[in-house]
N, C-alpha and C positions, 0 to 999 in steps of 0.2 A: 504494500500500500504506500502511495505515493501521500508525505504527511508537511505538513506546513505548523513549524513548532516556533508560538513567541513567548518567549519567557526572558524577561530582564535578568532575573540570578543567572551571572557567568557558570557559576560551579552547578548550578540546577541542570541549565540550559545545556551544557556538557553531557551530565548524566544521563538526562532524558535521552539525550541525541544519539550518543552511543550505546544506552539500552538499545531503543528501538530500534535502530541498526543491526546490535547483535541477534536480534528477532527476527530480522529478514526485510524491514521498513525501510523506506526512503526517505531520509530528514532533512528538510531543509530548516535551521534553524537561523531564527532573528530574534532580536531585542526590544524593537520599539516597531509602534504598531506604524509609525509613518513607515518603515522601511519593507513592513510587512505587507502595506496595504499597496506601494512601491511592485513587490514581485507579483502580487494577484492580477498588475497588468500585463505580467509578458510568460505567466507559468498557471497551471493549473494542475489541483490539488483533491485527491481521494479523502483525505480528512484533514480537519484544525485540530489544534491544540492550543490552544489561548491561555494565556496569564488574562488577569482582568489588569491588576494595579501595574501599567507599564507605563515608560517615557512616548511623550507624543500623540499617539492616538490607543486610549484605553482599550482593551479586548471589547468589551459589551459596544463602545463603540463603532468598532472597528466590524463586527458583525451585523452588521444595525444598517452601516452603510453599504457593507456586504450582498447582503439581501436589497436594499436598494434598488442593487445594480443588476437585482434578480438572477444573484448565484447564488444557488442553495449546497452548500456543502455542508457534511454532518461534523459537528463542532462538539470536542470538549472543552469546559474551561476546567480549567484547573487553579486552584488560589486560596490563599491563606483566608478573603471575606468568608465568615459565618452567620451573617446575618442574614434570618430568614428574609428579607427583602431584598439583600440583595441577589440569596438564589430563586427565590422567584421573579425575577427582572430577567436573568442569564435564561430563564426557562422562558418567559413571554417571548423573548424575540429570537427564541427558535434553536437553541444549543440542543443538542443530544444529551450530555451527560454533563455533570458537575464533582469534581473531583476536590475536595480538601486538602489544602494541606497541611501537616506531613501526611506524607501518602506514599505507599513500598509504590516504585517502578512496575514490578507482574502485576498488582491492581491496574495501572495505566492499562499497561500491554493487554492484561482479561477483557478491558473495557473497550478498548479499541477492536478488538477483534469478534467482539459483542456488536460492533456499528459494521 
């Protein structure tokens, strides 16, 4: 599965990148949602992986505009908010799953391979 991963944590963002990897995934991995929302114009993506709290243009943002632009791609976020408003916002505007964190990697990878 071809995956489009933004997550600001260098050391997260690493992790993730090279689990999913070592699983058989294709990661492209970014930092900030400008950069992200950047590659959506010239590459196209089998699943998200969204931070919400990023530089630039926030994940629930950045999926918001996403859909917009009437691309539907299945979306997880993943993110330290626990407030039940703000996961019921990430679920109004159309994410698949919501991931906590801390969260073990093979959760991710179960979840992903669930979509």
């Amino acid at each position: 599965m071809k995956i489009l991963l933004l997550e600001d944590d260098i050391m997260l963002n690493k992790a993730i990148s090279e689990y999913l990897s070592s699983v058989g995934h294709s990661v492209t991995a970014v930092k900030d949602g400008e950069e992200c929302f950047n590659i959506l114009k010239t590459e196209k993506f089998d699943l998200f992986v969204f931070d919400i709290n990023v530089p630039k243009i926030d994940g629930i943002t950045l999926l918001e505009n996403i859909h917009n632009e009437k691309r539907m791609v299945p979306t997880i976020f993943i993110s330290a908010l626990i407030d039940i408003e703000d996961i019921s916002r990430a679920f109004d505007i159309g994410c698949h799953d919501y991931l906590k964190k801390p969260f073990h990697l093979k959760e991710l990878a179960i979840r992903i391979d669930k979509i």
